[in-house]
C-alpha positions in Angstrom: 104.8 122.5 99.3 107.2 125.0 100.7 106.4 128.6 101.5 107.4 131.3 103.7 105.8 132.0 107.2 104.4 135.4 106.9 105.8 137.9 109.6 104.4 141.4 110.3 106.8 143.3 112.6 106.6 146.4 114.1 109.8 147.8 115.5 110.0 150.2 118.4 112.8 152.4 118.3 115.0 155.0 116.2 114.5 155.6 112.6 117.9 153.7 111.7 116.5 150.3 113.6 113.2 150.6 111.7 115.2 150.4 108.7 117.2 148.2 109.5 114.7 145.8 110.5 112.8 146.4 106.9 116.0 145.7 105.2 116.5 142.8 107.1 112.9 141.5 106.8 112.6 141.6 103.2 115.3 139.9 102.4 113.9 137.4 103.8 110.4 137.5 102.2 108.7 138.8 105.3 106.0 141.1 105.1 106.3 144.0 107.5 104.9 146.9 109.1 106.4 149.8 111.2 105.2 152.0 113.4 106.8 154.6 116.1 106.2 153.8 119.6 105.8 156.4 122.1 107.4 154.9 124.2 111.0 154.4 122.1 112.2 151.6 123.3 112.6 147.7 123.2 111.2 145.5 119.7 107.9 145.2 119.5 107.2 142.5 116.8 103.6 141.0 115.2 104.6 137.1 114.6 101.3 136.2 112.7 102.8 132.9 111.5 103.6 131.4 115.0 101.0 133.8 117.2 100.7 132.5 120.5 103.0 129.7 119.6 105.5 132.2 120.2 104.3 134.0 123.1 104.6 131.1 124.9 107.9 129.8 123.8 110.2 133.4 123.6 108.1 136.0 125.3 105.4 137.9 126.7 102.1 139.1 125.7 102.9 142.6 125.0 100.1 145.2 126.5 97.0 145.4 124.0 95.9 149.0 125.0 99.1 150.3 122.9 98.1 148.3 120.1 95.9 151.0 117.7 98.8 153.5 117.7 100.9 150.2 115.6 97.5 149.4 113.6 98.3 146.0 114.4 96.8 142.7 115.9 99.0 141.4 118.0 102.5 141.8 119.5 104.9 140.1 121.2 108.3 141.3 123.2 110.7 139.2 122.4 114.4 141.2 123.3 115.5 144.2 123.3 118.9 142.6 121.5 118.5 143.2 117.7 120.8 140.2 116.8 118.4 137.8 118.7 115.5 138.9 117.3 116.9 139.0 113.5 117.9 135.3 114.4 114.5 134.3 115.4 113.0 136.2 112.7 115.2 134.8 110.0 114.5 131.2 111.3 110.5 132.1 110.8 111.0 132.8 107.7 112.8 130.0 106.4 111.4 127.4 108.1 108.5 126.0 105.5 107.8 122.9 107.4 106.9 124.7 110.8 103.1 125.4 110.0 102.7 122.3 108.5 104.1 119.8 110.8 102.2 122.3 114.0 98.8 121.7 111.4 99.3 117.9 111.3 99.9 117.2 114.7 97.0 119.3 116.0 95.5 117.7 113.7 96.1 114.1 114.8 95.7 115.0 118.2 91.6 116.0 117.6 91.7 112.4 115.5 92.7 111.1 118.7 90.2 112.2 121.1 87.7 111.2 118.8 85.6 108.2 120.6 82.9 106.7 118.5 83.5 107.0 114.5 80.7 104.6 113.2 80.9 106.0 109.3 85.3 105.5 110.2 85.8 109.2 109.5 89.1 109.4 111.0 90.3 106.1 108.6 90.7 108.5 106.4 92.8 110.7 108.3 96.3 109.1 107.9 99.9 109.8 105.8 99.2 108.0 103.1 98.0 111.4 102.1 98.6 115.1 103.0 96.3 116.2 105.5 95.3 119.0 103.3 93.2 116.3 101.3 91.5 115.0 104.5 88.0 114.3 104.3 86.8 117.6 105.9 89.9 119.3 106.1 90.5 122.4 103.9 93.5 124.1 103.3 94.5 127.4 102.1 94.9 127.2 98.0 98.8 129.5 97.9 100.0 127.6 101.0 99.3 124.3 103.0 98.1 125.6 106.4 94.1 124.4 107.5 91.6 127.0 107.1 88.9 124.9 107.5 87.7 122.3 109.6 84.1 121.1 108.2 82.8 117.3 110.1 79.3 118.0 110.4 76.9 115.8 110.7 79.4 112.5 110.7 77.7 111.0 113.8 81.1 111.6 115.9 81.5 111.2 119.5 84.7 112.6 121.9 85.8 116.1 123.1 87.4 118.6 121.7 91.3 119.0 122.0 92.9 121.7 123.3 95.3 121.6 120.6 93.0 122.9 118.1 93.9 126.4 119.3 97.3 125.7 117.0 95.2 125.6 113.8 96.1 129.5 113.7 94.9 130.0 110.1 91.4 128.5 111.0 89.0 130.3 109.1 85.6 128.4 109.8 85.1 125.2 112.1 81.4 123.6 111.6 81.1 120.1 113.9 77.4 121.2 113.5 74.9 117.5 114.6 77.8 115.5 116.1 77.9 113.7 119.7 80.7 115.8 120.8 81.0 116.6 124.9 83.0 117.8 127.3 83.8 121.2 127.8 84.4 123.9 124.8 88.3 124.5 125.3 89.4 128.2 126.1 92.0 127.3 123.0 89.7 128.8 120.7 90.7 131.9 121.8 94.5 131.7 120.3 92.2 131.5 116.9 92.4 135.0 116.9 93.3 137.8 114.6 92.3 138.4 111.1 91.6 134.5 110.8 88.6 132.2 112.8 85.0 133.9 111.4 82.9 131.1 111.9 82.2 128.7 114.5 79.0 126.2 114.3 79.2 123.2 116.9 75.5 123.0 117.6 73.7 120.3 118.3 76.2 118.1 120.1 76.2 118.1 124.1 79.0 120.5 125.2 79.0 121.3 128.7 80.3 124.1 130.5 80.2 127.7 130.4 80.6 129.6 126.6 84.3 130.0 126.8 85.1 133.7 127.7 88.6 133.6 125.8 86.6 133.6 122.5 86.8 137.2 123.2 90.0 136.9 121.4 88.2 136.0 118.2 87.7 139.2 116.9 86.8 138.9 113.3 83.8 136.0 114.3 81.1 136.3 111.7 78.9 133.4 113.5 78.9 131.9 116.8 76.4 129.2 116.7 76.6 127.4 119.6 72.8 126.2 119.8 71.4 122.6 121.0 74.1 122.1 123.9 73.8 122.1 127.9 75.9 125.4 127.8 75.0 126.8 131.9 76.4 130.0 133.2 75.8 133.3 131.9 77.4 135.1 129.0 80.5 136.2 129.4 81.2 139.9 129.4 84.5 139.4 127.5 81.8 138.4 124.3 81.6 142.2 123.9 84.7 142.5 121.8 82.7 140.5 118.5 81.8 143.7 117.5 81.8 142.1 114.0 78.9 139.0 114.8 76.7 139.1 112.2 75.0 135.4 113.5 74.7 134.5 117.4 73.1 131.5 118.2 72.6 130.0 121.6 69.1 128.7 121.7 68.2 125.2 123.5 70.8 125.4 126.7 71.0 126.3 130.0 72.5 129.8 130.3 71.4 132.3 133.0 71.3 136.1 133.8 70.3 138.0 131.8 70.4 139.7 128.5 74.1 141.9 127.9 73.1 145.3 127.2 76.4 145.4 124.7 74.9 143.2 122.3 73.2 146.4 121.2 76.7 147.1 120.2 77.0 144.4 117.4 75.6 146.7 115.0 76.3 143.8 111.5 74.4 141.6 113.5 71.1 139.9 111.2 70.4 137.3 113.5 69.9 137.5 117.5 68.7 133.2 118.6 69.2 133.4 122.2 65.4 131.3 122.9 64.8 128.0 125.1 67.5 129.2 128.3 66.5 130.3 131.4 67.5 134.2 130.7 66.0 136.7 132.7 65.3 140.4 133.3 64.0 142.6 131.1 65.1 142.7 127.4 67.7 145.9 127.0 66.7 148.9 124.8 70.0 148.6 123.4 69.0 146.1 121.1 67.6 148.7 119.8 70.1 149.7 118.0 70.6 146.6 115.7 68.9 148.3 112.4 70.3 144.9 110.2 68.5 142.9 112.3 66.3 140.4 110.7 65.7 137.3 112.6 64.5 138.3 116.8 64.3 135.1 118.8 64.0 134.8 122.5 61.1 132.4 123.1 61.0 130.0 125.9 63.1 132.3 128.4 61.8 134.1 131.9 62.0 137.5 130.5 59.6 140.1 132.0 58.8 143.5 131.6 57.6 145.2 128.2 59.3 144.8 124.7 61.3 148.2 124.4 59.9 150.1 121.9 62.7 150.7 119.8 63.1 146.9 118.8 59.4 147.6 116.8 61.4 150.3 114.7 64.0 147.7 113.3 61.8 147.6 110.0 64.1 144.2 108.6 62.8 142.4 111.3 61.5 139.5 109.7 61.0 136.6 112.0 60.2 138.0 115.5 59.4 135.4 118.3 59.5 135.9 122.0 56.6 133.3 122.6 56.6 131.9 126.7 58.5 134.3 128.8 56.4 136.5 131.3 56.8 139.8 129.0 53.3 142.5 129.4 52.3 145.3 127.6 50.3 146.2 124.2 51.0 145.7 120.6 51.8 149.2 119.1 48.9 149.8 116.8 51.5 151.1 113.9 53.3 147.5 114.5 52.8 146.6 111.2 54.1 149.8 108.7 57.4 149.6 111.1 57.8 146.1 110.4 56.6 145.7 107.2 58.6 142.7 106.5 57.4 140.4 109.1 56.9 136.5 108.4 56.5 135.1 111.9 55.4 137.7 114.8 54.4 135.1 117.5 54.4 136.4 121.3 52.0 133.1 122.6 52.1 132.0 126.4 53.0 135.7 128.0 50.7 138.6 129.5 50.1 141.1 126.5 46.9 142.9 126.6 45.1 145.5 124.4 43.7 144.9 121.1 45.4 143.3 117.9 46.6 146.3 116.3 44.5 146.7 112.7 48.1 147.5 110.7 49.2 144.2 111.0 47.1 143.9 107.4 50.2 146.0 106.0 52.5 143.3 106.7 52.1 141.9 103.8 54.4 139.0 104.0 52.3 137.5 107.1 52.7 133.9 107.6 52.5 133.4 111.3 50.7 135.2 113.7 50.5 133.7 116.7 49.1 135.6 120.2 47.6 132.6 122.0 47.1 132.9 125.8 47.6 136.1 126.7 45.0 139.0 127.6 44.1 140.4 124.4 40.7 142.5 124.1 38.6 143.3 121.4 37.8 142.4 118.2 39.6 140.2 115.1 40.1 143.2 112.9 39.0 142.2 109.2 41.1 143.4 106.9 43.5 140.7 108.1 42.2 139.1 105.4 44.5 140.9 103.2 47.1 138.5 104.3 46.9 136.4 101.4 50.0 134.0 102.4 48.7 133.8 106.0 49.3 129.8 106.8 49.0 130.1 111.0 46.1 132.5 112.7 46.5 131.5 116.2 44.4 133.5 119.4 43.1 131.4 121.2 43.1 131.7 125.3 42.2 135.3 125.2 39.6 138.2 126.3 38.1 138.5 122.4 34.7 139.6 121.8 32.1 140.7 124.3 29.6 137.6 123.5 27.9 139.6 120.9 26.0 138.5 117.5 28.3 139.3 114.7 32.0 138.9 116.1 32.3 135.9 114.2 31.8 137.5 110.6 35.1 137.9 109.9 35.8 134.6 109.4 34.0 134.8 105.9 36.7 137.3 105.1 39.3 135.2 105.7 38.5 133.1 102.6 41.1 135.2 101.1 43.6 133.3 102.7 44.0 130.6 100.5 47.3 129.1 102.4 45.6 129.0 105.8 46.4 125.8 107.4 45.6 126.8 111.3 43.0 128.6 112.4 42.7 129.0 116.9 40.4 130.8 118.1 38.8 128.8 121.2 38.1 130.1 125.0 37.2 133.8 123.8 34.3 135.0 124.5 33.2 135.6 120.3 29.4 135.7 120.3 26.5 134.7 117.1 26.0 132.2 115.1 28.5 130.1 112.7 28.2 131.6 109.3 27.6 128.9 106.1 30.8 131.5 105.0 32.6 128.9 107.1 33.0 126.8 104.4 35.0 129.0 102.1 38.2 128.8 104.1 41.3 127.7 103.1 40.8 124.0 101.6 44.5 123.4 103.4 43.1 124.4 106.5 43.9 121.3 109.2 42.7 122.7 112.3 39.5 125.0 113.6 39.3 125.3 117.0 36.4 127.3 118.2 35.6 125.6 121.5 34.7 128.1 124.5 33.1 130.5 123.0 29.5 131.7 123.3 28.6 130.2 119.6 24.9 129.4 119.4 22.7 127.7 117.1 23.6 125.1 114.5 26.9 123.7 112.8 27.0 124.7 108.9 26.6 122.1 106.5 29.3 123.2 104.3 32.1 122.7 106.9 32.2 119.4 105.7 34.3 121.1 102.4 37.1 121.8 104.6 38.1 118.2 103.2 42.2 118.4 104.9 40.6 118.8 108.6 42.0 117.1 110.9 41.0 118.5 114.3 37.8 120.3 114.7 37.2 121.7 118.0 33.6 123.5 119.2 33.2 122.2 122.7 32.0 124.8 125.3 29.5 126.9 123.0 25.8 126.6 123.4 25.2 124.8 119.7 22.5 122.6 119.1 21.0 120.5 116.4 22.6 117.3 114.8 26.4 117.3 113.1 26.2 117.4 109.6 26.0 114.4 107.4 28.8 115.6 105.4 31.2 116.0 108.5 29.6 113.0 109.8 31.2 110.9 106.7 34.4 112.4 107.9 34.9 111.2 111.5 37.6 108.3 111.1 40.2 111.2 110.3 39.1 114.2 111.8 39.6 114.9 115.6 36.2 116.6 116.5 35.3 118.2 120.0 31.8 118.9 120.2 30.9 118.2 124.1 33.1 117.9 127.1 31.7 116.7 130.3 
């Protein structure tokens, strides 16, 4: 199909060369902007079509820190002699077959690298057809140049070529669950512009460090690099994505610690940096991400306390930073500032205090998980008001003072009809076990209540907790026999009573 390269220009000079260059550039079916330099002189021309095609053939990458007085995206100088640039120009904008042939063969080239194929993907990708209907190739609808690039999950092998960096109207590449390795190439960057926005290639085994030249990529929506063996830290350059609304880089093995400037991305809804051996502290700046919805950072060596502006960001609704070395209390208003939490889980770290009581405001509660840390105090009852509560994990903590009566708020918790854990082992909860115990959550799969300070008998009617699977009371001073009703039900229930 033919079509016209698209050219934006912007010519630096005296009013008669600007219009000149219009008159010139229309003709031709060019689109073009102009702009005054202060500096008035030379051409200073925005080749969109070709990019950095160009830069490398004709010229030099002209100086970024003049390009806001142009409003444009990129320039290139390519002469100061007006009859060599209307020559190249005119040749841009005639030349149909250039983007096309530059798609194909970049094309081919990532076919070519491609090791292991087992579902013979790349069979498919041959010129019997135009690449534009290559399985997993999308191309623009008015024109025939590849937008996107969509393999995931096709059990391929190899490395990524370089040449992908010529696919310059890439809008979204997603080789998301593929066998890919090797290192992610710095060709991304030439992706840039008003073009790549999203870019998925986790779970595959890239090595390397997160290529800093994806600074270039200023209109990224997602980066979702997750699942690798990424190392190194994270490049300063990333502080130019401004426009990141998804950053994933969970499960790899980047260092350092947490950049301050991703404070800065403020369209950001999800922030998945968790399972990487980040340290320090975790900035304030964050902070300032008020979209933010989705907070993980578990299984990192983060210390210090949990600023206490990222407890403001009330469309927080999945907040982990289980196993790091963080410290500190739970702000009693936690939950009216995030009323929308689902998942608040901060297990395996050093937080103290008690469990703040307006947690029962978060009425969208599924998870809460404190488990081993140093938590005081008592299980405050209206939790119960968590109707879609499914996990209620806090076990390995300082709870109760060994006292009769700590336990009777598990009666309450009847009203949690979705309840499916239930930890609450190596406190130091006091009394007896209520009959009430049998009016939990009929979903419920695990009780663990071993460690303790429990005394006297097991209920009968635990036996109507009829999904149990693991039932743990070791470590309490109980006595009498286990119910018959239980008894009936050892083949499939896991139950700790002694350990010796």
């Amino acid at each position: 199909m033919e079509k016209s390269a698209e050219v934006h220009a912007v010519a630096i000079g005296n009013g008669s060369s600007i219009d000149q260059h219009k008159s010139h550039a229309w003709t031709k079916g060019c689109r073009v902007g102009v702009g005054v330099s202060r500096s008035g002189d030379g051409f200073m021309w925005t080749l969109e079509a070709i990019a950095v095609a160009a830069a490398d053939a004709v010229g030099d990458i002209a100086d970024e820190a003049l390009l806001p007085q142009f409003q444009v995206d990129f320039a290139i100088i390519l002469s100061r002699n007006p009859s060599f640039v209307y020559e190249l120009n005119f040749e841009i904008c005639n030349n149909s077959s250039f983007s096309d042939e530059s798609d194909r063969l970049a094309l081919l080239d990532f076919k070519s690298r491609i090791s292991e194929d087992p579902l013979q993907i790349m069979s498919l990708w041959n010129d019997s057809t135009h690449f534009c209907s290559w399985f997993g190739v999308t191309c623009s609808p008015t024109s025939t140049t590849v937008t996107v690039l969509n393999l995931k999950a096709q059990r391929l092998s190899g490395f990524i070529t370089p040449s992908i960096g010529n696919l310059t109207y890439l809008i979204g590449i997603n080789l998301r669950n593929n066998s890919f390795y090797g290192e992610i190439p710095q060709e991304l960057g030439r992706l840039r512009h008003l073009h790549l926005q999203h870019l998925n290639l986790t779970y595959n085994s890239f090595g390397g460090n997160l290529p800093s030249n994806l600074s270039h990529c200023t209109q990224l929506r997602v980066l979702d690099v997750g699942a690798n063996k990424l190392v190194g830290q994270i490049p300063e350059q990333l502080n130019s994505l401004s426009k990141l609304v998804f950053l994933q880089l969970t499960v790899n093995n980047l260092t350092g610690s947490i950049p301050a400037w991703i404070g800065n991305f403020s369209s950001s809804s999800f922030l998945v940096l968790a399972r990487n051996n980040l340290q320090g502290c975790i900035p304030s700046e964050l902070g300032r991400l008020s979209s933010l919805e989705f907070f993980q950072l578990y299984g990192n060596n983060l210390s210090c306390t949990i600023p206490p502006q990222i407890y403001n960001i009330s469309s927080i609704f999945y907040f982990s930073v289980t196993k790091n070395q963080l410290h500190g209390s739970l702000p009693p208003d936690v939950g009216l500032t995030l009323p929308n939490l689902e998942t608040f889980a901060g297990a395996v770290n050093s937080f103290t205090g008690p469990i703040p009581a307006s947690l029962s405001n978060a009425s969208r509660l599924q998870v809460l998980d404190f488990s081993q840390n140093g938590l005081t105090g008592s299980v405050p009852q209206n939790l119960a008001r968590l109707s879609g509560l499914v996990r209620l994990n806090f076990e390995t903590n300082r709870l109760g003072n060994g006292k009769v009566g700590e336990l009777n708020f598990l009666g309450s918790l009847a009203n949690c009809t979705s309840l499916e854990v239930l930890g609450l082992d190596y406190n130091q909860f006091g009394g007896i076990l209520s009959n009430s115990i049998a009016n939990l959550s009929s979903q419920l799969n695990i009780l663990t209540l071993g460690g303790n300070m429990m005394h006297g008998g097991i209920p009968i009617g635990i036996g109507n907790l009829v999904n149990l699977t693991d039932l743990g009371l070791e470590y309490n001073y109980l006595s009498g026999h286990l119910p018959d009703t239980l008894a009936r039900e050892a083949t499939k229930v896991t139950i700790t009573i002694f350990e010796l």
